[in-house]
py3Dmol code that shows the C-alpha trace and the ligand (Angstrom):
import py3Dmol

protein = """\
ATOM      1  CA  UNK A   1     -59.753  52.127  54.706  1.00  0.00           C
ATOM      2  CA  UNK A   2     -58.263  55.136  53.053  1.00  0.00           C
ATOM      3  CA  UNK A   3     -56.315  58.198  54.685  1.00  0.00           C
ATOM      4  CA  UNK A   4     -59.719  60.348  53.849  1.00  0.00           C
ATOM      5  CA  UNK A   5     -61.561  58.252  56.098  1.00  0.00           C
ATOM      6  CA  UNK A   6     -59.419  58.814  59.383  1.00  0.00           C
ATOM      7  CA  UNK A   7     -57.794  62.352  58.289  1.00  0.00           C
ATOM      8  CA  UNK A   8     -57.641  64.124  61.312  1.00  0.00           C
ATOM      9  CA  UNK A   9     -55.875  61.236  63.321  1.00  0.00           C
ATOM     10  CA  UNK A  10     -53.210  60.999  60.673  1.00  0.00           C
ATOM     11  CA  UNK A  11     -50.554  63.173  60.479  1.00  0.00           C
ATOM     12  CA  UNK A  12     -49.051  62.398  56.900  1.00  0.00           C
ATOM     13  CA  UNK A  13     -48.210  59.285  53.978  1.00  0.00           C
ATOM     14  CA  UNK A  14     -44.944  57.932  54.553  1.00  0.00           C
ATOM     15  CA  UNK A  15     -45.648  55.301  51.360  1.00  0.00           C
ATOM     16  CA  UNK A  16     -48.693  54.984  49.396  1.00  0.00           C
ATOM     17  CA  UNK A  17     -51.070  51.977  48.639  1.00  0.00           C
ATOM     18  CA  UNK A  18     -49.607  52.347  44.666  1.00  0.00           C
ATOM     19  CA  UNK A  19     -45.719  52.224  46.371  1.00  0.00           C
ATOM     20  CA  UNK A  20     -46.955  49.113  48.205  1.00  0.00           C
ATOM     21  CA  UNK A  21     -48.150  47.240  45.393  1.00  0.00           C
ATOM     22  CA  UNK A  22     -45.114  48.424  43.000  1.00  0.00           C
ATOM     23  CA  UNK A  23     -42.358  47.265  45.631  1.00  0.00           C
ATOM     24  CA  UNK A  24     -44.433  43.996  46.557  1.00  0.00           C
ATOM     25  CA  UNK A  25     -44.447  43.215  42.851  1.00  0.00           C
ATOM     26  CA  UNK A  26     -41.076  43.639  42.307  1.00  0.00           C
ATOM     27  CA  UNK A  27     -39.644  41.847  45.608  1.00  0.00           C
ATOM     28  CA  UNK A  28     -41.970  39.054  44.662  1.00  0.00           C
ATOM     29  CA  UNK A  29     -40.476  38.882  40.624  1.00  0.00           C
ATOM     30  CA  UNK A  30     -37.347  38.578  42.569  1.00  0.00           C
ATOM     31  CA  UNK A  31     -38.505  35.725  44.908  1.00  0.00           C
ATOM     32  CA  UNK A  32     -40.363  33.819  42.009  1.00  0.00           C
ATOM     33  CA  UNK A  33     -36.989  33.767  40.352  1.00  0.00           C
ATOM     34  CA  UNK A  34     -34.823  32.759  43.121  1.00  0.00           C
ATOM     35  CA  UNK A  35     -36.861  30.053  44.516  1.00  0.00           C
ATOM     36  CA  UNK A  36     -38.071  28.654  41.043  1.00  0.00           C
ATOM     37  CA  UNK A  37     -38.184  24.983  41.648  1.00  0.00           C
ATOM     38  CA  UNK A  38     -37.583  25.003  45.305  1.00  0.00           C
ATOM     39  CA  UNK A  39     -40.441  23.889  47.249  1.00  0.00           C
ATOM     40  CA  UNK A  40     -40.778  27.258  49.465  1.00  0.00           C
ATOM     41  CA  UNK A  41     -42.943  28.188  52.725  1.00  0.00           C
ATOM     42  CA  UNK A  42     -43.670  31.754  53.621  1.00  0.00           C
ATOM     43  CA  UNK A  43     -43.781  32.480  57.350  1.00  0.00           C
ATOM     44  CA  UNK A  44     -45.190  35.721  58.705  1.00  0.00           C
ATOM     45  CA  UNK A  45     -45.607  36.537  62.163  1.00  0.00           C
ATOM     46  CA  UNK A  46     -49.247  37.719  63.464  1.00  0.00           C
ATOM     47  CA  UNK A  47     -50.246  40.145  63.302  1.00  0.00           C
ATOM     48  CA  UNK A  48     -49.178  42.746  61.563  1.00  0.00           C
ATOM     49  CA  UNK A  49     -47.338  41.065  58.613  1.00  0.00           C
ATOM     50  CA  UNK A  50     -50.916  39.806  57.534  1.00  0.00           C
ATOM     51  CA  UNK A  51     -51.908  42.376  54.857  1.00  0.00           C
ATOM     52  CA  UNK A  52     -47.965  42.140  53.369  1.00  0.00           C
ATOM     53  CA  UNK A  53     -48.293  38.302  53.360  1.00  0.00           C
ATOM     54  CA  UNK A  54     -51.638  38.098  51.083  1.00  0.00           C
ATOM     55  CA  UNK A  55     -50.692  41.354  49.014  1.00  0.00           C
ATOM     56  CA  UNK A  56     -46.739  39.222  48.249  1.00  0.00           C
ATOM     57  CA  UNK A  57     -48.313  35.948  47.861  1.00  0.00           C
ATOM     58  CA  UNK A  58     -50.578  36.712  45.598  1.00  0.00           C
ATOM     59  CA  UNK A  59     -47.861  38.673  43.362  1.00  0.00           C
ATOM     60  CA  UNK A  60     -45.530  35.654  43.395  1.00  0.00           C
ATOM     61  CA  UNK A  61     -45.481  33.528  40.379  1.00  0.00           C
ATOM     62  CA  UNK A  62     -44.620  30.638  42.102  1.00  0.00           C
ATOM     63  CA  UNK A  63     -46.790  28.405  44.006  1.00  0.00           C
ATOM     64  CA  UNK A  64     -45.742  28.552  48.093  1.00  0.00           C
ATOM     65  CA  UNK A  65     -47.119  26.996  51.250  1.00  0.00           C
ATOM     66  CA  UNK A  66     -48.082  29.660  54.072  1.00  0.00           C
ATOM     67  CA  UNK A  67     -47.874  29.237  57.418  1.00  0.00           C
ATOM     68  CA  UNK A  68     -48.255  31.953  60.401  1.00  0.00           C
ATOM     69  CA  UNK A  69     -46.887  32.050  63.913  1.00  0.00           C
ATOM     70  CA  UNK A  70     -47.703  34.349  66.693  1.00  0.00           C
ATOM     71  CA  UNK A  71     -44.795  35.760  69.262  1.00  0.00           C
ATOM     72  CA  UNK A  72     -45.041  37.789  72.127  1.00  0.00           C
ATOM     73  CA  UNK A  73     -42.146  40.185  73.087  1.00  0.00           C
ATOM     74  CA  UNK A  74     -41.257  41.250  76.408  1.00  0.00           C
ATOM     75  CA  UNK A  75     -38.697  44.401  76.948  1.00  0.00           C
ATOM     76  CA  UNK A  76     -38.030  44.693  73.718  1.00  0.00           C
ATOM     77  CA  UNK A  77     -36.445  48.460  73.867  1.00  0.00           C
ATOM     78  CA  UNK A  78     -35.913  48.518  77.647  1.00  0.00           C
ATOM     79  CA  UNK A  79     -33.746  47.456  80.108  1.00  0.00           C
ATOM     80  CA  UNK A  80     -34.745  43.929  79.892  1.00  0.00           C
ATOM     81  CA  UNK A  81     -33.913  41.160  77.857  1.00  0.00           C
ATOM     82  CA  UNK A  82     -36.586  41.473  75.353  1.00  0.00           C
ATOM     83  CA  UNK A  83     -36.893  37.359  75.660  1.00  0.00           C
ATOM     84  CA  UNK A  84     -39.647  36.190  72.835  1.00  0.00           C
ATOM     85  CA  UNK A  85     -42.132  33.268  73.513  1.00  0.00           C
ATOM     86  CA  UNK A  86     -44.456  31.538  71.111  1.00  0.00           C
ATOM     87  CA  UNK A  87     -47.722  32.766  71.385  1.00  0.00           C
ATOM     88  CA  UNK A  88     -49.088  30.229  68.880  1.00  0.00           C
ATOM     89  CA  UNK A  89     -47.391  27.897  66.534  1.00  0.00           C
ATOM     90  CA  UNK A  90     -46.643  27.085  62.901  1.00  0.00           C
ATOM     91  CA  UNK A  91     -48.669  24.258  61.832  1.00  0.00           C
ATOM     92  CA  UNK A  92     -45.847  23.283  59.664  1.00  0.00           C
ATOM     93  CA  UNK A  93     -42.614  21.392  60.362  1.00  0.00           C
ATOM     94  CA  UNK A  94     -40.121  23.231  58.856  1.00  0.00           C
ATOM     95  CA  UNK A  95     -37.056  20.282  58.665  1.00  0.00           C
ATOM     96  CA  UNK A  96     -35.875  20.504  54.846  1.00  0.00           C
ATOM     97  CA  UNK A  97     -37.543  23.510  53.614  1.00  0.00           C
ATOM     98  CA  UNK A  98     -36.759  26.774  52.490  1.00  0.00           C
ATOM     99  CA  UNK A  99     -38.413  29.150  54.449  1.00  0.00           C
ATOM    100  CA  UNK A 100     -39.178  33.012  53.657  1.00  0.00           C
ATOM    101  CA  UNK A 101     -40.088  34.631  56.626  1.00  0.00           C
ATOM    102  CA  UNK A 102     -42.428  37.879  55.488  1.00  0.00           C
ATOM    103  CA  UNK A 103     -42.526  40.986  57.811  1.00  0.00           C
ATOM    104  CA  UNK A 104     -44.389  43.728  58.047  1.00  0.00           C
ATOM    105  CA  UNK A 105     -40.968  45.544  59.682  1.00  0.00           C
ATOM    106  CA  UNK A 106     -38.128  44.963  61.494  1.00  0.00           C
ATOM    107  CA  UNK A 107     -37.481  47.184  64.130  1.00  0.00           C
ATOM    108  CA  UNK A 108     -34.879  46.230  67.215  1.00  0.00           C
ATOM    109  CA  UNK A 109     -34.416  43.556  65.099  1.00  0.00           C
ATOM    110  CA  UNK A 110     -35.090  40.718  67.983  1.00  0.00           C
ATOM    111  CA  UNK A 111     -37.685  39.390  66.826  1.00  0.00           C
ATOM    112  CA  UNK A 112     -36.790  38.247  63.089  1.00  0.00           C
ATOM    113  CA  UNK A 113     -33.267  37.123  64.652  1.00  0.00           C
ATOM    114  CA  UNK A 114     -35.097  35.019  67.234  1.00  0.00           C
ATOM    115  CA  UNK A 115     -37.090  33.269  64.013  1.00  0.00           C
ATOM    116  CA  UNK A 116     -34.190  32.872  61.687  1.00  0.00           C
ATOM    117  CA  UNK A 117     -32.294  31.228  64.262  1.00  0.00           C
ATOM    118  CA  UNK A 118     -35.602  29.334  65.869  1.00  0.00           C
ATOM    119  CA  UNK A 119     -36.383  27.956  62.238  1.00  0.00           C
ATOM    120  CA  UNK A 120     -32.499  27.326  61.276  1.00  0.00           C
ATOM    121  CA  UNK A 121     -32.675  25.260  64.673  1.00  0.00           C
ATOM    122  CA  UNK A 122     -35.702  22.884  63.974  1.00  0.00           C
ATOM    123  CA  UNK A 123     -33.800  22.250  60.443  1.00  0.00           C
ATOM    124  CA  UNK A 124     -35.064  24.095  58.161  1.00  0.00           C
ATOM    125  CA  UNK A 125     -33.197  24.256  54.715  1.00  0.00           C
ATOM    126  CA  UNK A 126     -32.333  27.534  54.393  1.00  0.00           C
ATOM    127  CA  UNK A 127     -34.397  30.611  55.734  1.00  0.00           C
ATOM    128  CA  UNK A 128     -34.549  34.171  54.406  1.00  0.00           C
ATOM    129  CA  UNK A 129     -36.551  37.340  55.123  1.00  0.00           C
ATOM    130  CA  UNK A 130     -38.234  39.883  53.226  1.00  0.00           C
ATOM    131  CA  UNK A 131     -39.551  42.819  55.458  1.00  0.00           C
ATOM    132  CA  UNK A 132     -41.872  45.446  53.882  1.00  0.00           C
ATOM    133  CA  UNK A 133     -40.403  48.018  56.268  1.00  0.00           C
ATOM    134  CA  UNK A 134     -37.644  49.010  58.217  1.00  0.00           C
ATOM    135  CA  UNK A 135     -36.565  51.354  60.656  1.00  0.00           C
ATOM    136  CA  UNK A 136     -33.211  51.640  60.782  1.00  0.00           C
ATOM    137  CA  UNK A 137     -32.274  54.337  63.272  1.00  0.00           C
ATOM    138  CA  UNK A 138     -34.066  51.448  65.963  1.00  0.00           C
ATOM    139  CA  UNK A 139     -31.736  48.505  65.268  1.00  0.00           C
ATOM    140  CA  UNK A 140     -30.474  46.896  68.073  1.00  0.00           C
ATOM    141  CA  UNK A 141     -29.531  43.295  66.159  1.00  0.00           C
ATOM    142  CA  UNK A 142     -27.821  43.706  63.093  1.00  0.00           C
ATOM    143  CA  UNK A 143     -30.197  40.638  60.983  1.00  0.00           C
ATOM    144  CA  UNK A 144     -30.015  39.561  57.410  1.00  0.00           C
ATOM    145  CA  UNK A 145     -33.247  41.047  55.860  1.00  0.00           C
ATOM    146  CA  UNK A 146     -32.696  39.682  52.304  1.00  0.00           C
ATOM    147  CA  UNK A 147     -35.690  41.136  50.543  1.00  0.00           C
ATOM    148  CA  UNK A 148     -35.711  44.653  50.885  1.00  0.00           C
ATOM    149  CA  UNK A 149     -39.237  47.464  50.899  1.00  0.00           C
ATOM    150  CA  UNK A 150     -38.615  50.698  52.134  1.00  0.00           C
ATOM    151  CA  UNK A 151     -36.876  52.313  54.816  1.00  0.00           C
ATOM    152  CA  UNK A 152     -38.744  54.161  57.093  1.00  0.00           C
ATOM    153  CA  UNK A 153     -37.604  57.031  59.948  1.00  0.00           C
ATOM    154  CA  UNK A 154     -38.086  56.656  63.852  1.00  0.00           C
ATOM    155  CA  UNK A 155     -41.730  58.142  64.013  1.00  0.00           C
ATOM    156  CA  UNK A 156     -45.155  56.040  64.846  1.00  0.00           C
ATOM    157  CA  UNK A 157     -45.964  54.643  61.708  1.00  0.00           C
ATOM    158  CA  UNK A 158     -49.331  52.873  61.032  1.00  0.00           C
ATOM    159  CA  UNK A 159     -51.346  50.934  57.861  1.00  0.00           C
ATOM    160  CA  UNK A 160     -50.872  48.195  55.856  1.00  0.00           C
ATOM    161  CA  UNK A 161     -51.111  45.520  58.671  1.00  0.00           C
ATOM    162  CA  UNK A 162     -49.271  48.222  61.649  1.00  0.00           C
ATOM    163  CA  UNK A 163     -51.562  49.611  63.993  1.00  0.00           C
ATOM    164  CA  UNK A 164     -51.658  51.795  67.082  1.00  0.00           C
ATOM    165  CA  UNK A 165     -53.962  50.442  69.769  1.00  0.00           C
ATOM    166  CA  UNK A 166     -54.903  47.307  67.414  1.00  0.00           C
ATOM    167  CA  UNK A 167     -56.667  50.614  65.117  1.00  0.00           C
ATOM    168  CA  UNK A 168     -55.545  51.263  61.554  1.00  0.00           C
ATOM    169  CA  UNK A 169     -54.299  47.989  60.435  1.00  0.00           C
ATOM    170  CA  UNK A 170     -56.562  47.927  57.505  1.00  0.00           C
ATOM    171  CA  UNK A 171     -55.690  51.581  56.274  1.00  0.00           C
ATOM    172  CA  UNK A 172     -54.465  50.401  52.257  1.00  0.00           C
ATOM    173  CA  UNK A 173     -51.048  53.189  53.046  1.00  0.00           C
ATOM    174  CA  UNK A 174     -48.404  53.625  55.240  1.00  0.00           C
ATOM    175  CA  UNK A 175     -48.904  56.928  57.204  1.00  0.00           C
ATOM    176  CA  UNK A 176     -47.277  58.650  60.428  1.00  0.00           C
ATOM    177  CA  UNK A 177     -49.740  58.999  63.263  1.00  0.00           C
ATOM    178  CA  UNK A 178     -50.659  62.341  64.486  1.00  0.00           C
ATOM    179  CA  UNK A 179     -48.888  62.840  68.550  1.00  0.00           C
ATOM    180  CA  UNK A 180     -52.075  63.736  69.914  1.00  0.00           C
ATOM    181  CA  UNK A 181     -53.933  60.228  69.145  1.00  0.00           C
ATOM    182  CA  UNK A 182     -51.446  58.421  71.264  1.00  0.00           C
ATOM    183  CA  UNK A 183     -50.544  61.106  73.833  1.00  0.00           C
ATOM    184  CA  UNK A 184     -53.904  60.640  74.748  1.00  0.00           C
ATOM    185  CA  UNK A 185     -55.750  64.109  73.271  1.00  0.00           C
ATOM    186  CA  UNK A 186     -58.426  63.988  71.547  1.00  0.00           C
ATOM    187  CA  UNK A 187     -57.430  64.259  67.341  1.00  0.00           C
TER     188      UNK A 187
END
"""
ligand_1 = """\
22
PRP
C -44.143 44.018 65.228
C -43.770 43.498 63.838
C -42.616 42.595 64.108
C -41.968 43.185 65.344
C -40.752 43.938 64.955
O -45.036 43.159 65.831
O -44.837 42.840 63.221
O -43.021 41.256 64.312
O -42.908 44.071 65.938
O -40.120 44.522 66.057
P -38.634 44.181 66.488
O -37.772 44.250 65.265
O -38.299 45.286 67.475
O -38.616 42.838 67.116
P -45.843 43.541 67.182
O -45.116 42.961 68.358
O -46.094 45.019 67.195
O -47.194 42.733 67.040
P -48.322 42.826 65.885
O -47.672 42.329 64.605
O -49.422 41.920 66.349
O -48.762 44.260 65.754
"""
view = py3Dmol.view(width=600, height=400)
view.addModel(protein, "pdb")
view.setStyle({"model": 0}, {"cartoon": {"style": "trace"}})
view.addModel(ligand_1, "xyz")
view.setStyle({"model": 1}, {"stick": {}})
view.zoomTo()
view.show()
């Protein structure tokens, strides 16, 4: 799905589908090189790290196991403790290998700290991240994201995997929702 096809519920492009694929590419030339005879398995975290996961693996030249997991969050951003359960679990045991955790963004931060140090714990060999976004201005935990894509300011940003709602997931861009879709008016 392109921006055309949901234009008035979309306020503007933050990154574009040929941004994506250029800073996938290059984070992934990066990876192929740093893991290159390492026997490596790529975590990402359901949902929304889907579309980054099959757009990075594919770009790697290195062949990688892939396994997903999916959390659930609760308080993240509120008074509470923002505790994180496991939804549904790798398939995987992760003792001995090096793990690369791919994320569609890091936001508070909680939940890629909880799965570094949940991975580190059930012996994994060494365990990295690469996060396609990130919004800085909303970090609460100050976690390692090794493998940089773009930086992105404190507005509702959906595509590429994010959604509002569980829409625009499969928009092929990054793009900054309009107010009145999720204050409720009518776009
Ligand atoms: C998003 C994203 C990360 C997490 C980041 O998932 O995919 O896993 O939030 O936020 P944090 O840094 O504040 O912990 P979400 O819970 O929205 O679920 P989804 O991937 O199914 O959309």
């Amino acid at each position: 799905m392109q921006i055309a096809d949901v234009q008035g519920e979309i306020d503007h492009e933050l990154v574009s589908k040929e941004q994506i694929e250029r800073k996938i590419k290059e984070v992934a030339d990066q990876v192929s090189k740093d893991y290159a005879g390492k026997d490596i398995l790529l975590v990402s975290v359901l949902k929304g790290a889907v579309n980054t996961m099959a757009a990075f693996s594919q770009a790697l030249s290195i062949n990688v196991s892939m396994d997903f997991m999916s959390l659930s969050s609760y308080g993240a951003g509120t008074s509470s403790s923002g505790e994180i359960t496991v939804r549904q679990d790798l398939s995987s045991d992760v003792k001995g290998r090096h793990i690369l955790i791919v994320e569609d963004i890091v936001d508070s931060g909680r939940t890629l700290d909880w799965l570094m140090d949940e991975l580190k714990r059930r012996g994994a060999a060494s365990v990295e991240a690469f996060a396609l976004l990130e919004k800085p201005s909303r970090r609460e935990i100050n976690v390692a994201v090794k493998y940089k894509g773009f930086e992105v300011p404190d507005e509702f940003v959906v595509g590429f995997g994010l959604d509002y709602d569980e829409r625009y997931r499969n928009l092929d861009c990054i793009a900054v929702l309009r107010p009145e879709v999720y204050q409720g008016g009518q776009a």
